[in-house]
C-alpha positions as CSV (number, residue, x, y, z in Angstrom):
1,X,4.3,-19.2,-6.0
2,X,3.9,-19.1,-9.9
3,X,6.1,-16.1,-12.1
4,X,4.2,-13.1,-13.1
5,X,5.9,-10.6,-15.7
6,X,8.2,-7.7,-13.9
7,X,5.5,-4.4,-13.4
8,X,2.8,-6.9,-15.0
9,X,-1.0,-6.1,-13.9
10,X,-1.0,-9.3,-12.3
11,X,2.1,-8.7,-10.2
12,X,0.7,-5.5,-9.4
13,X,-2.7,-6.9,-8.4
14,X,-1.3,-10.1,-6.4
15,X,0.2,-7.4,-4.0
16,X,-3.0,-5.6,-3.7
17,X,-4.9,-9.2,-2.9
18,X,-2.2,-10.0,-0.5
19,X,-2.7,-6.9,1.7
20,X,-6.9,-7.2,1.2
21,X,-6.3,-10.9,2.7
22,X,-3.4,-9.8,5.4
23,X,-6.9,-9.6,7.9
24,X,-8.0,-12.9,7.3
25,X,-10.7,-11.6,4.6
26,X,-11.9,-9.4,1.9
27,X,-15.0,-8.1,1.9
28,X,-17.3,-6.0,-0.8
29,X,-16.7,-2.8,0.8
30,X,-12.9,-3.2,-0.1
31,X,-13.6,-4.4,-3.5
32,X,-16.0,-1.5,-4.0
33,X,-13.5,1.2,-2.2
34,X,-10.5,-0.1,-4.8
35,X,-13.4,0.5,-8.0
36,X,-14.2,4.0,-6.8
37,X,-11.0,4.9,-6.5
38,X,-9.9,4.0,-10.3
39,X,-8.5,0.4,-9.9
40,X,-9.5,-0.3,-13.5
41,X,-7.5,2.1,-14.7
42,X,-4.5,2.1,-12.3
43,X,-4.0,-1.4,-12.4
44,X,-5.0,-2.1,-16.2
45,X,-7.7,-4.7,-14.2
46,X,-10.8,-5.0,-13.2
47,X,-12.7,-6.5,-10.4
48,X,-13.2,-10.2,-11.8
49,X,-9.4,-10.0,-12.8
50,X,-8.5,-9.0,-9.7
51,X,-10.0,-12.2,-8.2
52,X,-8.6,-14.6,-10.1
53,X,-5.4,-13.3,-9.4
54,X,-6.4,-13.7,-5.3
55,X,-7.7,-17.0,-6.0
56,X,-4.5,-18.2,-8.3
57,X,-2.2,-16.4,-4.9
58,X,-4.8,-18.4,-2.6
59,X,-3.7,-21.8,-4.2
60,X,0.0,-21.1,-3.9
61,X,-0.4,-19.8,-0.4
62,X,-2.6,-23.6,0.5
63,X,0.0,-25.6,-1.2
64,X,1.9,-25.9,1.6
65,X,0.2,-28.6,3.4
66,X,1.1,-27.4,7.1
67,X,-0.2,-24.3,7.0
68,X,-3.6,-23.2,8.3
69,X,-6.1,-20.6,6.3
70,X,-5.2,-18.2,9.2
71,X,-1.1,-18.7,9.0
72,X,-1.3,-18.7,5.3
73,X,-2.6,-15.1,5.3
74,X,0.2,-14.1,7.8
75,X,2.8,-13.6,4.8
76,X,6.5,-13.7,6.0
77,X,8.5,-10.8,5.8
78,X,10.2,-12.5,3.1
79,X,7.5,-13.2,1.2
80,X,6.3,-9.8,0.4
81,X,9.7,-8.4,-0.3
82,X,9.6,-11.1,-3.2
83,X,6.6,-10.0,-4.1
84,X,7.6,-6.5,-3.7
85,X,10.8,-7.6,-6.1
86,X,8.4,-7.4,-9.0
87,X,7.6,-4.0,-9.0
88,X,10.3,-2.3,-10.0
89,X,8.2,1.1,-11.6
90,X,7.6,3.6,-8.9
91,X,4.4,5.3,-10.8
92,X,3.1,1.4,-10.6
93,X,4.5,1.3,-6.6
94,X,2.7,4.6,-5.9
95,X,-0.4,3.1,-7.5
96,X,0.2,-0.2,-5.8
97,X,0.6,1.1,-2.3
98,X,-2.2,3.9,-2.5
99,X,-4.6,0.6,-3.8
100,X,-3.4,-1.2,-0.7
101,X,-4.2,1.9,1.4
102,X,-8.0,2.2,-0.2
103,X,-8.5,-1.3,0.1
104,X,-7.1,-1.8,3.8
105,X,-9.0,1.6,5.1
106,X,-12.0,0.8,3.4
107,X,-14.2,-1.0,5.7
108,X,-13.1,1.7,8.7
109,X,-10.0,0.7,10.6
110,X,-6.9,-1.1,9.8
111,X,-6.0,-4.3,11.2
112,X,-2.7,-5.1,12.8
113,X,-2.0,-7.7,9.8
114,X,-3.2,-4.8,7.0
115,X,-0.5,-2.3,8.3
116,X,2.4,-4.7,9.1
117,X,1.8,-5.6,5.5
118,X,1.3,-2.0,4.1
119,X,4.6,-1.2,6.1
120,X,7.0,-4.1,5.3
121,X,5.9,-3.3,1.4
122,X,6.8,0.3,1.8
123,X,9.7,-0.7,3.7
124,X,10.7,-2.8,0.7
125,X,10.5,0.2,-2.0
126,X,11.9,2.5,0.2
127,X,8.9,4.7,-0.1
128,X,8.0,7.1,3.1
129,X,4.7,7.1,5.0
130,X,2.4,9.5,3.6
131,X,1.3,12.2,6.2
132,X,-1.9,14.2,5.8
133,X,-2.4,17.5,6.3
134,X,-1.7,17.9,9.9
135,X,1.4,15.8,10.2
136,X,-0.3,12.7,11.0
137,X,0.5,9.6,9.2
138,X,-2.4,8.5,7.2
139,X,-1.5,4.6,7.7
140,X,-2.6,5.2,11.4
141,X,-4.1,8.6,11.1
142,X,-7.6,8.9,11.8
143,X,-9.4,5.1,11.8
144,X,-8.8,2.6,14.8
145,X,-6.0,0.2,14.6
146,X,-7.8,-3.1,15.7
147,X,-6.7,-7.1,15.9
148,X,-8.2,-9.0,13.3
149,X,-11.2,-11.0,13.8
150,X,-11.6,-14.4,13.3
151,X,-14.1,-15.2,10.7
């Protein structure tokens, strides 16, 4: 997987593509949820930088000739605590993880592959699981955890 500068917007944003493709995916209402919510200004990027960043990660993910579409966006454990490694600002690793929490929730419900990657990258900063009002954690809170689709 090519270097990206420590706390660089592209390190920040190849995390954020990783967790929109953890389901297979992305779709314009996840693109759209991560605008609203200030991505341009939290990330220093904006939506067409964003791509090319996902399509640059896409190319290292393929490279590997064995691997299909659907095991490439599967990301080891070990993967996205490297990828984690370059993020070692926790204002950026707030903004990071409350991107990847837009961006996962946005179309409705949150797919087993969204929150195994939201959680291994908190896991990895050593951040806790935000709760919401009530007490209930806002990963799984309110929308429906479901399996991801194939597309």
């Amino acid at each position: 997987m090519r270097h990206y500068r420590s706390n660089s917007p592209e390190a920040a944003a190849r995390i954020v593509a990783a967790c929109l493709l953890s389901d297979g995916h992305v779709g314009t209402d996840e693109l759209e949820a991560l605008e609203r919510c200030g991505m341009e200004a939290r990330l220093k990027m904006n939506r067409g930088q964003l791509l090319g960043v996902m399509q640059q990660m896409c190319e290292d993910l393929t490279s590997t000739a064995y691997l299909n579409w659907g095991d490439t966006c599967r990301l080891d454990p070990g993967v996205i605590l490297c990828l984690a490694q370059d993020i070692t600002d926790w204002r950026m690793r707030r903004e990071v993880l409350a991107l990847c929490n837009e961006g996962a929730h946005a179309d409705g419900h949150l797919s087993e592959g969204e929150a195994a990657f939201i959680e291994r990258l908190r896991a990895a900063w050593q951040m806790p699981e935000p709760h919401d009002i009530h007490g209930t954690p806002l990963a799984r809170g309110r929308l429906k955890l479901v399996p991801a689709q194939p597309r």
